[in-house]
mmCIF file as Biopython writes it, N, C-alpha, C and O atoms, coordinates in Angstrom:
data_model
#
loop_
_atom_site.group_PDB
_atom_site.id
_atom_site.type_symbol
_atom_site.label_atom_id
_atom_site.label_alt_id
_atom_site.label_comp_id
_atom_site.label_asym_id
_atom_site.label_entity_id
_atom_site.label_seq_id
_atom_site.pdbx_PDB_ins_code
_atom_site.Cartn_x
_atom_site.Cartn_y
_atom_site.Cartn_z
_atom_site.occupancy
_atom_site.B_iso_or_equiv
_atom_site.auth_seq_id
_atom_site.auth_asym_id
_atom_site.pdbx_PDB_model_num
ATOM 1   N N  . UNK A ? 1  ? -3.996 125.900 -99.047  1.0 0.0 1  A 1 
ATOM 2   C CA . UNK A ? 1  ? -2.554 126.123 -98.984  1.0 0.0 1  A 1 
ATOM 3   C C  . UNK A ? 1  ? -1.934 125.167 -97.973  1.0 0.0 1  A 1 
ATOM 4   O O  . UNK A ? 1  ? -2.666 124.957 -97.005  1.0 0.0 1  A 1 
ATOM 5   N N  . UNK A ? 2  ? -1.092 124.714 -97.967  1.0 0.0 2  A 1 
ATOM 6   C CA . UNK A ? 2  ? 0.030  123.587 -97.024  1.0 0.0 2  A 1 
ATOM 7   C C  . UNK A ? 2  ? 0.282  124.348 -96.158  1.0 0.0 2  A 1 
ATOM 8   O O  . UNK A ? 2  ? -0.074 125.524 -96.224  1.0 0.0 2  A 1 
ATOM 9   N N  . UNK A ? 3  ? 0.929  123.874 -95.185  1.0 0.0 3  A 1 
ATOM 10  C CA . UNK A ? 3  ? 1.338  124.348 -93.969  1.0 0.0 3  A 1 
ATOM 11  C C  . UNK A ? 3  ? 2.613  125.026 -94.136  1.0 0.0 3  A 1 
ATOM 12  O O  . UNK A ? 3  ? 3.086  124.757 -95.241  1.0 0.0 3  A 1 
ATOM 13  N N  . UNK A ? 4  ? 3.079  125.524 -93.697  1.0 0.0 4  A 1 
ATOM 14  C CA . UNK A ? 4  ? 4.295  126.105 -94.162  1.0 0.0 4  A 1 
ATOM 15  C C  . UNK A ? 4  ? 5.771  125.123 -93.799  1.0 0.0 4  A 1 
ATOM 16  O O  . UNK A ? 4  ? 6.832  125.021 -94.415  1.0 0.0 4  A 1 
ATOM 17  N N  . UNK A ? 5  ? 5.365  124.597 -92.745  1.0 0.0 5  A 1 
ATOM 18  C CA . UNK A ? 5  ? 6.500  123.596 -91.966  1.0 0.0 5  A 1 
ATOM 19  C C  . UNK A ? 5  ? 6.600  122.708 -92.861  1.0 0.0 5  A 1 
ATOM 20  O O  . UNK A ? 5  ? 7.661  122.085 -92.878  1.0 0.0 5  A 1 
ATOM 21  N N  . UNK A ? 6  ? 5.326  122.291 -94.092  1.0 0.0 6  A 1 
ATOM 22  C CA . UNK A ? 6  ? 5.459  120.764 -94.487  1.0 0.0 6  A 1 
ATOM 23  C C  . UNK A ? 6  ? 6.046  121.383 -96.009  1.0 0.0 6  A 1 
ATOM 24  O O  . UNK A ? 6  ? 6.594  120.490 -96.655  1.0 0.0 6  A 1 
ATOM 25  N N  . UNK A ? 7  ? 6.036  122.729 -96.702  1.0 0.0 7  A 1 
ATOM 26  C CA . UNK A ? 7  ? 6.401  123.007 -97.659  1.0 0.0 7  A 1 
ATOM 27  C C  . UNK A ? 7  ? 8.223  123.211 -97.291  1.0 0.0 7  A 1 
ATOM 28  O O  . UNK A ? 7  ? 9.119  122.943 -98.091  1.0 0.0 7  A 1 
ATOM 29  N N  . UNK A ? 8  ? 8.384  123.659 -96.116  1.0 0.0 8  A 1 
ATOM 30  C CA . UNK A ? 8  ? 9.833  123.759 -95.838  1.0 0.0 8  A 1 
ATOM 31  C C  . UNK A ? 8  ? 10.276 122.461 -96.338  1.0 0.0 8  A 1 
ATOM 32  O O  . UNK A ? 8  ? 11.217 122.500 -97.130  1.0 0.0 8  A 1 
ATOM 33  N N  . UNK A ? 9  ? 9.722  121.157 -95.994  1.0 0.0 9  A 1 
ATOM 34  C CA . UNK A ? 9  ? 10.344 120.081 -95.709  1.0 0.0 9  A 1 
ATOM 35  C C  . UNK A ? 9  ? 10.294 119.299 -97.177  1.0 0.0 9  A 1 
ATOM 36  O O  . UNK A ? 9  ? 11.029 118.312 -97.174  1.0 0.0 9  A 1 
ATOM 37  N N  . UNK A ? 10 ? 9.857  119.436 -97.958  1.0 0.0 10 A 1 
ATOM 38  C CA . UNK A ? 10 ? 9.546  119.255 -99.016  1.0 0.0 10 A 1 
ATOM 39  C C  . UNK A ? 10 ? 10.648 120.148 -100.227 1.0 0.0 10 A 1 
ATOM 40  O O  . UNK A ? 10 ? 11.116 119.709 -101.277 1.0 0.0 10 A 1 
ATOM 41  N N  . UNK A ? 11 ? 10.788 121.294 -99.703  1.0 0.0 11 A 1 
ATOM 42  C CA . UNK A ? 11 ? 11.978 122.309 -100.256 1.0 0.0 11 A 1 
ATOM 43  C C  . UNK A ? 11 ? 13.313 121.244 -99.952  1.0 0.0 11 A 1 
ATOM 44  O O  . UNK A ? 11 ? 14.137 120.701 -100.687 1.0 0.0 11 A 1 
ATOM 45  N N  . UNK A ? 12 ? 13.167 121.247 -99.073  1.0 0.0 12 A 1 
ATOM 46  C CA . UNK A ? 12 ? 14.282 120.940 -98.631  1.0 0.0 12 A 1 
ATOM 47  C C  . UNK A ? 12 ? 15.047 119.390 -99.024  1.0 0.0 12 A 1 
ATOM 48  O O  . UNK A ? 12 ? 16.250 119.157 -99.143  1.0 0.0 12 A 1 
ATOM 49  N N  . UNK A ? 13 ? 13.786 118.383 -99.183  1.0 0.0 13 A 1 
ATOM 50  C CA . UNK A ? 13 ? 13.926 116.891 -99.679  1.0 0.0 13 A 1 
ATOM 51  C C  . UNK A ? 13 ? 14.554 117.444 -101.066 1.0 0.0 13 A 1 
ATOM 52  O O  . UNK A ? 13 ? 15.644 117.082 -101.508 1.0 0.0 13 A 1 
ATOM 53  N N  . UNK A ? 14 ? 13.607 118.470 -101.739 1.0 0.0 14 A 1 
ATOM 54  C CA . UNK A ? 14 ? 14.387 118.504 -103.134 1.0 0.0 14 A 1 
ATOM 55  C C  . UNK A ? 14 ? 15.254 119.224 -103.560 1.0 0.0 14 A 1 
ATOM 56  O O  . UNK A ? 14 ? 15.299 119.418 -104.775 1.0 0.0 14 A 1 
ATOM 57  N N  . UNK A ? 15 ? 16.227 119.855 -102.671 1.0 0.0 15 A 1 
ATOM 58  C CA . UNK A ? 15 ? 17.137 120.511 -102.695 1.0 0.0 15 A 1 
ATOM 59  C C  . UNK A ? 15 ? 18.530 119.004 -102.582 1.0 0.0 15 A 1 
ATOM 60  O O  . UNK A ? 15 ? 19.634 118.855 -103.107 1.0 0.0 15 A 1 
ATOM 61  N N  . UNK A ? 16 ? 17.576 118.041 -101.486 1.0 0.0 16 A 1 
ATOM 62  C CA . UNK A ? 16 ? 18.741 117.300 -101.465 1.0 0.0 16 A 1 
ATOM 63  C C  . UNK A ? 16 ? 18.776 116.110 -102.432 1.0 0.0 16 A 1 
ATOM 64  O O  . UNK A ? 16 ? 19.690 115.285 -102.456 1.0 0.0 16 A 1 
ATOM 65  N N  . UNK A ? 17 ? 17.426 116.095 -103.427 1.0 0.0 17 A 1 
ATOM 66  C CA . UNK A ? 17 ? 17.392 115.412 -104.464 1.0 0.0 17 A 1 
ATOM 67  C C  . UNK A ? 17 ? 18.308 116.319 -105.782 1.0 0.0 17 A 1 
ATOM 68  O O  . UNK A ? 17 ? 18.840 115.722 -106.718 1.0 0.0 17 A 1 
ATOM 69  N N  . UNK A ? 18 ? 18.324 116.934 -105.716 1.0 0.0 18 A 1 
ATOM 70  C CA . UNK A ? 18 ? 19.101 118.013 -106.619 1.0 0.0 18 A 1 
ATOM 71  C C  . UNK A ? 18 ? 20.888 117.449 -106.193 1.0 0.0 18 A 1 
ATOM 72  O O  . UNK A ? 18 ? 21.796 116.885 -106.803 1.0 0.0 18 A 1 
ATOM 73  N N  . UNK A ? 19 ? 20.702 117.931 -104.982 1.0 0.0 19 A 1 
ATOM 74  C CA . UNK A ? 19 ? 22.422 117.947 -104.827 1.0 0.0 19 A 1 
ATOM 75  C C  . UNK A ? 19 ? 23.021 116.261 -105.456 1.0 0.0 19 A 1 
ATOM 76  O O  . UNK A ? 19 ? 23.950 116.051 -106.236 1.0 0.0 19 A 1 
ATOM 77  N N  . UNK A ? 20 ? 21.982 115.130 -104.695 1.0 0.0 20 A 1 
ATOM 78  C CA . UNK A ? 20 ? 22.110 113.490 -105.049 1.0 0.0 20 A 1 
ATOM 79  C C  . UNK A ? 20 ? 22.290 113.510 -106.622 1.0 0.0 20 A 1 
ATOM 80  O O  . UNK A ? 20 ? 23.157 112.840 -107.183 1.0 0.0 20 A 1 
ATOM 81  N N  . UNK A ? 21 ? 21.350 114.380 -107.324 1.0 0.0 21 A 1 
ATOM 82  C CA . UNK A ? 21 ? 21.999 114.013 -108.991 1.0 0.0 21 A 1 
ATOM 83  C C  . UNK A ? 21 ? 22.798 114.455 -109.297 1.0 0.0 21 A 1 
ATOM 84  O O  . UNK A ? 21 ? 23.682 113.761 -109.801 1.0 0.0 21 A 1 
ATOM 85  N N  . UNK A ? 22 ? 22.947 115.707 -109.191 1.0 0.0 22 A 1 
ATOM 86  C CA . UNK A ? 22 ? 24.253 116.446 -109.278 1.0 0.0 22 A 1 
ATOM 87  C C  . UNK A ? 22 ? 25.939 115.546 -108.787 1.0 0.0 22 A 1 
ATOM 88  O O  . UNK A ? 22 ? 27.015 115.595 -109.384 1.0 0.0 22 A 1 
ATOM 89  N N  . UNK A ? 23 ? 25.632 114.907 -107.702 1.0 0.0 23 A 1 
ATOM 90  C CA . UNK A ? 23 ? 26.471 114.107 -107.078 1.0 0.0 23 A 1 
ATOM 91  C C  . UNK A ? 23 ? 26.619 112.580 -108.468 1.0 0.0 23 A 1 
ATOM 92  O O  . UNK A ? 23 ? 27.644 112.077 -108.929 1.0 0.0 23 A 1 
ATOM 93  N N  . UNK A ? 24 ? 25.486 112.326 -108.695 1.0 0.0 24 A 1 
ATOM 94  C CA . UNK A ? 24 ? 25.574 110.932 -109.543 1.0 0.0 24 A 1 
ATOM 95  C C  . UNK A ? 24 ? 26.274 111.293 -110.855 1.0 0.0 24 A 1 
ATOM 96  O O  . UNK A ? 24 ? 27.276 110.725 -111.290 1.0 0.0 24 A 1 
ATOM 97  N N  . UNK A ? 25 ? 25.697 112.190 -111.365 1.0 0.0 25 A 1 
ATOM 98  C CA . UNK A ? 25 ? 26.562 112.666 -112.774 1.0 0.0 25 A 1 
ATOM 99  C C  . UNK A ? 25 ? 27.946 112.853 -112.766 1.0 0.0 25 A 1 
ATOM 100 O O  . UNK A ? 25 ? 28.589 112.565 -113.776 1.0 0.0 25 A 1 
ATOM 101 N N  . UNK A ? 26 ? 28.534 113.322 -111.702 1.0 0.0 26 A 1 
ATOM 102 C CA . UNK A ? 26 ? 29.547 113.871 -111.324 1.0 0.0 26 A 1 
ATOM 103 C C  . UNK A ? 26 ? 30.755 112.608 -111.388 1.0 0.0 26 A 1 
ATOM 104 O O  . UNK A ? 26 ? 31.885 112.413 -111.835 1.0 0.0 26 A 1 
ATOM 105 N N  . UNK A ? 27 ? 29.906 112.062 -110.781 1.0 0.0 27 A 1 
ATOM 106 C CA . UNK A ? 27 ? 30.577 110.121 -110.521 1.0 0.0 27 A 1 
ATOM 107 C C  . UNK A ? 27 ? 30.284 109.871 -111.710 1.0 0.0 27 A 1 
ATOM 108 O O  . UNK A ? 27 ? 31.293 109.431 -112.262 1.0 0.0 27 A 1 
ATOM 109 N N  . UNK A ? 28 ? 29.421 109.919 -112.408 1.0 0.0 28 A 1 
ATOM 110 C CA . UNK A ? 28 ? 28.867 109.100 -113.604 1.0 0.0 28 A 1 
ATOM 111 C C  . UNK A ? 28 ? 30.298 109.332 -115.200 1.0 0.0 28 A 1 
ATOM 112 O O  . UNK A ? 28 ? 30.825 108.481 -115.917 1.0 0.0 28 A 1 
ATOM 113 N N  . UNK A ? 29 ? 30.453 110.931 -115.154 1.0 0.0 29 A 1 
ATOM 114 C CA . UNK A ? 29 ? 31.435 111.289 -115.751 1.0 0.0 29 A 1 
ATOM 115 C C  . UNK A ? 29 ? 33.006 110.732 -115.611 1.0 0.0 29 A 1 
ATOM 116 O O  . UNK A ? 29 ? 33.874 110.412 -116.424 1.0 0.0 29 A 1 
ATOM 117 N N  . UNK A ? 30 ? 32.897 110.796 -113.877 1.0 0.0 30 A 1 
ATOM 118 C CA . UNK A ? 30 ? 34.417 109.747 -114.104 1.0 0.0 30 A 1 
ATOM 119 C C  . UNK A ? 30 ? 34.924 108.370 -114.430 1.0 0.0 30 A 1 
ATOM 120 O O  . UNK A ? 30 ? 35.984 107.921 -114.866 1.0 0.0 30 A 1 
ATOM 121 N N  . UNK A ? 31 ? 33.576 107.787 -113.993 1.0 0.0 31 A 1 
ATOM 122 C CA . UNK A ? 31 ? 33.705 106.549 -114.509 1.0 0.0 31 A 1 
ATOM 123 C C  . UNK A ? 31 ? 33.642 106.270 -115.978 1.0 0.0 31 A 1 
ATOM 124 O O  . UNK A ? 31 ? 34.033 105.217 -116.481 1.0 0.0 31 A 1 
ATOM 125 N N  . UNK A ? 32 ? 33.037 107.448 -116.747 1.0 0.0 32 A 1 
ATOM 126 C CA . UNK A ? 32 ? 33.272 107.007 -118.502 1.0 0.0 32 A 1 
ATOM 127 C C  . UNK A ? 32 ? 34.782 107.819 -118.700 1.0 0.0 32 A 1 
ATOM 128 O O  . UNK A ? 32 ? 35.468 107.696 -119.715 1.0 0.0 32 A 1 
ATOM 129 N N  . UNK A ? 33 ? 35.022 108.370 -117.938 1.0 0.0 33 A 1 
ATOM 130 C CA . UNK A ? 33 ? 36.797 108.861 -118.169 1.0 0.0 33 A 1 
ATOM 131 C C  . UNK A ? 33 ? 37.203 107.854 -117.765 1.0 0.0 33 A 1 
ATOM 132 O O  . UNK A ? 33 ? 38.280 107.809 -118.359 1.0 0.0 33 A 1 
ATOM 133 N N  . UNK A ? 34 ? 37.140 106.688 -116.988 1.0 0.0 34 A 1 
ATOM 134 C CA . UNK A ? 34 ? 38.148 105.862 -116.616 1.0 0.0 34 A 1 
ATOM 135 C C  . UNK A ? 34 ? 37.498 104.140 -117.022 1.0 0.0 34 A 1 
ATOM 136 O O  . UNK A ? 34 ? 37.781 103.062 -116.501 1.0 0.0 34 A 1 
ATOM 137 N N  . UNK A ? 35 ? 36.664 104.432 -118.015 1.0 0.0 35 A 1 
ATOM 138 C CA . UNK A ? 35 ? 36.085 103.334 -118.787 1.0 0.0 35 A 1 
ATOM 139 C C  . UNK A ? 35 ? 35.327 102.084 -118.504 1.0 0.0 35 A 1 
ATOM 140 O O  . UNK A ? 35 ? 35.184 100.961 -118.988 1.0 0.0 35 A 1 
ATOM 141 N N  . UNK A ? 36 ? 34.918 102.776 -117.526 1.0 0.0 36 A 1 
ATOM 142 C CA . UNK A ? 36 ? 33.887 101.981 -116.382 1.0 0.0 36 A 1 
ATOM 143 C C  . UNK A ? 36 ? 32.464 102.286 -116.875 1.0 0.0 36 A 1 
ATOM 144 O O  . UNK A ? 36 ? 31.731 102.846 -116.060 1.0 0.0 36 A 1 
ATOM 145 N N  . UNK A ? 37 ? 31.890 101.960 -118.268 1.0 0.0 37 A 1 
ATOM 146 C CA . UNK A ? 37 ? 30.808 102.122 -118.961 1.0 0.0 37 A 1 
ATOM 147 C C  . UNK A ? 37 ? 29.182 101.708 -117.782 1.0 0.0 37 A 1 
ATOM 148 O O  . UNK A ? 37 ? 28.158 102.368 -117.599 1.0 0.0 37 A 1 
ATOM 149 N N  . UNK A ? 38 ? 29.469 100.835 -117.415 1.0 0.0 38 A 1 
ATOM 150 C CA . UNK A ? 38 ? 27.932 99.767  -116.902 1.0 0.0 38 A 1 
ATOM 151 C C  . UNK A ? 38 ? 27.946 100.628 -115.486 1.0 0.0 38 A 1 
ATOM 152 O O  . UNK A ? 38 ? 26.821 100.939 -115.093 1.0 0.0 38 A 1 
ATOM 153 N N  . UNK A ? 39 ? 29.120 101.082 -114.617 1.0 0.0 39 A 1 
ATOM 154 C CA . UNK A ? 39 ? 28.978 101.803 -113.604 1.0 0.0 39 A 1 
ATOM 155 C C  . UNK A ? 39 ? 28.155 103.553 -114.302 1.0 0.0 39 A 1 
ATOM 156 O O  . UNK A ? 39 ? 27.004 103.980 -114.217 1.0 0.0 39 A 1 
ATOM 157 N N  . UNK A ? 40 ? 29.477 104.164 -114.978 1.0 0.0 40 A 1 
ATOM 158 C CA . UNK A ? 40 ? 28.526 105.045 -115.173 1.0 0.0 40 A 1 
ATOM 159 C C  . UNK A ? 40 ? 27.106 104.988 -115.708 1.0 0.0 40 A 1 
ATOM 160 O O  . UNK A ? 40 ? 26.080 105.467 -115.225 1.0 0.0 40 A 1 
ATOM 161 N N  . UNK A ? 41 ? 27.314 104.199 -116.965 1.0 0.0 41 A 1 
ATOM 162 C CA . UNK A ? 41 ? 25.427 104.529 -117.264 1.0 0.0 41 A 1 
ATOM 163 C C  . UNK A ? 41 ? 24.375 103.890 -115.987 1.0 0.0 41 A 1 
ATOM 164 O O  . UNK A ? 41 ? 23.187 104.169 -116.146 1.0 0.0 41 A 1 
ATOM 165 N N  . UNK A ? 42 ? 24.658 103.219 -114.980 1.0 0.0 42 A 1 
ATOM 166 C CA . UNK A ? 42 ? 23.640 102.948 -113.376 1.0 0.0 42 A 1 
ATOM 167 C C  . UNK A ? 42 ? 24.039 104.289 -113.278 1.0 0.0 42 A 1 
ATOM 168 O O  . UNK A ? 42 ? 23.212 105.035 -113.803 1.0 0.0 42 A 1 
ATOM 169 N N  . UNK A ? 43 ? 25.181 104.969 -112.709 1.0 0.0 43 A 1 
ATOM 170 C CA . UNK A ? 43 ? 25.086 106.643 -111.812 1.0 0.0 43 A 1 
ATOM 171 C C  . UNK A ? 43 ? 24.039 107.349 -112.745 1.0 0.0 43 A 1 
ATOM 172 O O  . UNK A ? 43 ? 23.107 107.891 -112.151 1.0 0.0 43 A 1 
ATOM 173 N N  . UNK A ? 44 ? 24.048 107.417 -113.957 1.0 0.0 44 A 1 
ATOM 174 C CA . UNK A ? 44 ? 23.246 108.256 -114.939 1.0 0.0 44 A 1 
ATOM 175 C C  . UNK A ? 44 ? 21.898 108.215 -114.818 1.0 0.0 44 A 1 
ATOM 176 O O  . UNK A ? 44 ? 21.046 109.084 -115.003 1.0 0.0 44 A 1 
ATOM 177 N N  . UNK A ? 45 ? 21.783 106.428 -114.286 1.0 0.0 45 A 1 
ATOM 178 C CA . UNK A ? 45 ? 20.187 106.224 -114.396 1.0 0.0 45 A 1 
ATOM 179 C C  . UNK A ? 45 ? 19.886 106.601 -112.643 1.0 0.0 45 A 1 
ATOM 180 O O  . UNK A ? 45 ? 18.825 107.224 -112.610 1.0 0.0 45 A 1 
ATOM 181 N N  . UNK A ? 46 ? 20.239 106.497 -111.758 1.0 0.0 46 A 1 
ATOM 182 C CA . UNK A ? 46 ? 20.351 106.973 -111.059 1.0 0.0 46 A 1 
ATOM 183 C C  . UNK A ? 46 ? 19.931 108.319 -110.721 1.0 0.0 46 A 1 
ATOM 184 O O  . UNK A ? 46 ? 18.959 108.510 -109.991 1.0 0.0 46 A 1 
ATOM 185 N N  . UNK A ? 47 ? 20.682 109.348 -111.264 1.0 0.0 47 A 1 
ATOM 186 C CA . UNK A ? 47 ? 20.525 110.680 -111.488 1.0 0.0 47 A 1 
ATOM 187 C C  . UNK A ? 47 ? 19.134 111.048 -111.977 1.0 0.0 47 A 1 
ATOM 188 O O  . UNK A ? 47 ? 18.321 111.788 -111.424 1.0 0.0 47 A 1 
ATOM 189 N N  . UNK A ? 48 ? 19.030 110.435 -113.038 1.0 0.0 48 A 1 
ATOM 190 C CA . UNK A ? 48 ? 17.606 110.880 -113.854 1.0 0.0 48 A 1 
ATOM 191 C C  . UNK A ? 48 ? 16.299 110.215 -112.525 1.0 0.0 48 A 1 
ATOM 192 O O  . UNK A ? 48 ? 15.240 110.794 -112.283 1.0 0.0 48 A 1 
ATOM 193 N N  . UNK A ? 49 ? 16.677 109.161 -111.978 1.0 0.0 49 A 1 
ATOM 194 C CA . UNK A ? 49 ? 15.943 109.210 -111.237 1.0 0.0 49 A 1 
ATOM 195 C C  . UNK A ? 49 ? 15.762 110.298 -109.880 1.0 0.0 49 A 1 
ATOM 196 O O  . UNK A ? 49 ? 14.623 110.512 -109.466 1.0 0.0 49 A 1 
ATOM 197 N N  . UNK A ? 50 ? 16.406 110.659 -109.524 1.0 0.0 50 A 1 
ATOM 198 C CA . UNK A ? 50 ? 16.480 111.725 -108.538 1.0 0.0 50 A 1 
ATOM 199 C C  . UNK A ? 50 ? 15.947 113.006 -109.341 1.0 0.0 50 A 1 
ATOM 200 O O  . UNK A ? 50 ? 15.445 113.886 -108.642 1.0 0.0 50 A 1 
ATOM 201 N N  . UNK A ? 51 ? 15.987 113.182 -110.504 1.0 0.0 51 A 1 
ATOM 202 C CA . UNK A ? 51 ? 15.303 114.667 -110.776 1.0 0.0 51 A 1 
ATOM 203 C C  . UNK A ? 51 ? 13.561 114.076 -111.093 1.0 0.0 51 A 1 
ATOM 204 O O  . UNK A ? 51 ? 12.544 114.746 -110.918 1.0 0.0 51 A 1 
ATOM 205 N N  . UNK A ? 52 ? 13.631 112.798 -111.542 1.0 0.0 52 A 1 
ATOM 206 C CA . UNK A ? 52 ? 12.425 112.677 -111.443 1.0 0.0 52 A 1 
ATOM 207 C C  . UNK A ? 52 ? 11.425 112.510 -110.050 1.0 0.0 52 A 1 
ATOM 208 O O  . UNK A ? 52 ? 10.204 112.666 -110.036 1.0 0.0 52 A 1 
ATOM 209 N N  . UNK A ? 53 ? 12.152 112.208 -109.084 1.0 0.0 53 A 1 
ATOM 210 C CA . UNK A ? 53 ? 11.557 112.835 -107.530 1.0 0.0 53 A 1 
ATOM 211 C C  . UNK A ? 53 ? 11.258 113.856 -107.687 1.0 0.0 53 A 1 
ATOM 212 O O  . UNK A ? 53 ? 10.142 114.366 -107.581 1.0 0.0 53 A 1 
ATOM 213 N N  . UNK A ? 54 ? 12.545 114.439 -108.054 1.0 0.0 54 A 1 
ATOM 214 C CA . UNK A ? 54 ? 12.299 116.456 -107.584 1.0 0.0 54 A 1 
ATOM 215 C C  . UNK A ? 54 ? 11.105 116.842 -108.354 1.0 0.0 54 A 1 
ATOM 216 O O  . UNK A ? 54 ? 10.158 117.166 -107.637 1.0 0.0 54 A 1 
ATOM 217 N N  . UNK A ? 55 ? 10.912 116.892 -109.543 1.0 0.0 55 A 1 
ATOM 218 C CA . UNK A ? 55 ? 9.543  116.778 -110.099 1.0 0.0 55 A 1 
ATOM 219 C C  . UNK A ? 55 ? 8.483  116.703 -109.326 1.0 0.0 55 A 1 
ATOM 220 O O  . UNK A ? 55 ? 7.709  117.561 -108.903 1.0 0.0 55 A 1 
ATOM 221 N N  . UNK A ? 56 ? 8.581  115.045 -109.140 1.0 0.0 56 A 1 
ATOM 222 C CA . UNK A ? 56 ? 6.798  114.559 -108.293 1.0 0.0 56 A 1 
ATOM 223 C C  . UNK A ? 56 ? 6.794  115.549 -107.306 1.0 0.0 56 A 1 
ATOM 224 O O  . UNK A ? 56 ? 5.720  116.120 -107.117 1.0 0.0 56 A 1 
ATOM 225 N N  . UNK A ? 57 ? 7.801  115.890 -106.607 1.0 0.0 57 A 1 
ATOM 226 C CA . UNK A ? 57 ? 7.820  116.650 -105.393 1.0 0.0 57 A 1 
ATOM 227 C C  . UNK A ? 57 ? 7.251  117.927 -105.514 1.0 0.0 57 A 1 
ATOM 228 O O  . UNK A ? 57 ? 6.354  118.403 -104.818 1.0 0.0 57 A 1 
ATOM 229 N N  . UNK A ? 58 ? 8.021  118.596 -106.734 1.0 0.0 58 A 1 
ATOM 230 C CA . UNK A ? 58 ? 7.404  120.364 -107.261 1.0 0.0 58 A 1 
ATOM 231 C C  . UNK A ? 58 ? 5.800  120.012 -107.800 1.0 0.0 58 A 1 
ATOM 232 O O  . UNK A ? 58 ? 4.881  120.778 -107.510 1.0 0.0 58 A 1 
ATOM 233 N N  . UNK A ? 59 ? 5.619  119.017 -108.452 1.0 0.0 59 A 1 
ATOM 234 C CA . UNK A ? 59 ? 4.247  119.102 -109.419 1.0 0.0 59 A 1 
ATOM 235 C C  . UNK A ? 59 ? 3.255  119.111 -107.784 1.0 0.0 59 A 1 
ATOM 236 O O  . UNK A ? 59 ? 2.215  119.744 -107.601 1.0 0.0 59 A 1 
ATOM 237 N N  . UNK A ? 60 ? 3.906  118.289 -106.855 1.0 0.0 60 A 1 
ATOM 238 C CA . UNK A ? 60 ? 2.770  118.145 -106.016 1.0 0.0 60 A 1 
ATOM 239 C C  . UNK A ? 60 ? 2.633  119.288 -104.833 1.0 0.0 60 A 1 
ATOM 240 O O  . UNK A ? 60 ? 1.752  119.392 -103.980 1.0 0.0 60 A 1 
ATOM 241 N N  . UNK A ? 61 ? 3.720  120.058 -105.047 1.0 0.0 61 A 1 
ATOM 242 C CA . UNK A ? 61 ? 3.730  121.372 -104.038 1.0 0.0 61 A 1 
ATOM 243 C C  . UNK A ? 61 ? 2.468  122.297 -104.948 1.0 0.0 61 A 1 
ATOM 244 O O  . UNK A ? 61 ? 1.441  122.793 -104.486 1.0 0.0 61 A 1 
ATOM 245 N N  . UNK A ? 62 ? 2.739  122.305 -105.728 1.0 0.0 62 A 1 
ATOM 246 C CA . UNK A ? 62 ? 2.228  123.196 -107.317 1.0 0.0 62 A 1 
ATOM 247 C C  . UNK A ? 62 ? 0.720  122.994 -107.032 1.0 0.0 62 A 1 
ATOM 248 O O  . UNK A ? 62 ? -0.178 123.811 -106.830 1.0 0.0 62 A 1 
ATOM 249 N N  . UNK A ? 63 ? 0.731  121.735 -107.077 1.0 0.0 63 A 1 
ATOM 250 C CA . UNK A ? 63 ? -0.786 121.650 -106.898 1.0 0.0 63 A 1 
ATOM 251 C C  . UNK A ? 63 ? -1.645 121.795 -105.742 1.0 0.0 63 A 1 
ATOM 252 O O  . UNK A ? 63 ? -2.786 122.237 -105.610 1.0 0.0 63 A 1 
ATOM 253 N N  . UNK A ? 64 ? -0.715 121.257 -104.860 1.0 0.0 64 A 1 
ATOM 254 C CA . UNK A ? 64 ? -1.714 121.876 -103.250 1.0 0.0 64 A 1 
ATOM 255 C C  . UNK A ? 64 ? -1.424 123.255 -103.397 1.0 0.0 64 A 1 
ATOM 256 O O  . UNK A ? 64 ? -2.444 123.898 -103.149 1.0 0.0 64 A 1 
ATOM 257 N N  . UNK A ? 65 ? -0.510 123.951 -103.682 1.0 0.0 65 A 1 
ATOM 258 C CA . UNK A ? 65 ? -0.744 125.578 -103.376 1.0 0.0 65 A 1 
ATOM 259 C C  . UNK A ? 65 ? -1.687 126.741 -103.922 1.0 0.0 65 A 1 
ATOM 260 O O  . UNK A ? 65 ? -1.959 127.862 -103.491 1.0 0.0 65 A 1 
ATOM 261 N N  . UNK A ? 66 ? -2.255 125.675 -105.573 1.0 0.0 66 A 1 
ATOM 262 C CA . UNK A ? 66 ? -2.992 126.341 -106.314 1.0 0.0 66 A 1 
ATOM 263 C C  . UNK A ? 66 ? -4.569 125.817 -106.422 1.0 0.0 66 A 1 
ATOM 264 O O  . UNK A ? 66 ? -5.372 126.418 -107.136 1.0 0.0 66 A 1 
#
């Protein structure tokens, strides 16, 4: 099992990888409302990259805990 201090910190990276996509989409949407195509689809790719952190991050909590 992990330490508990290093699972906090790890919660916590992907809480703020969560909020960062959440944040990119958010942007990503206004810029295709205001027809800024090449900006939004980077925020989009962007985004998808940040949940794909949060992932590596859970698969690898997942696995040290089990």
């Amino acid at each position: 099992m992990a330490a508990v201090g290093i699972v906090h910190k790890l919660n916590t990276q992907m809480n703020l990888e969560f909020y960062a996509s959440n944040l990119y989409l958010h942007l990503s949407e206004w810029c295709y409302e205001h027809s800024l195509t090449g900006t939004a689809t980077f925020l989009r790719t962007q985004a998808q990259g940040n949940v794909t952190q949060m992932m590596r991050m859970f698969n690898f909590m997942k696995k040290c805990r089990g």
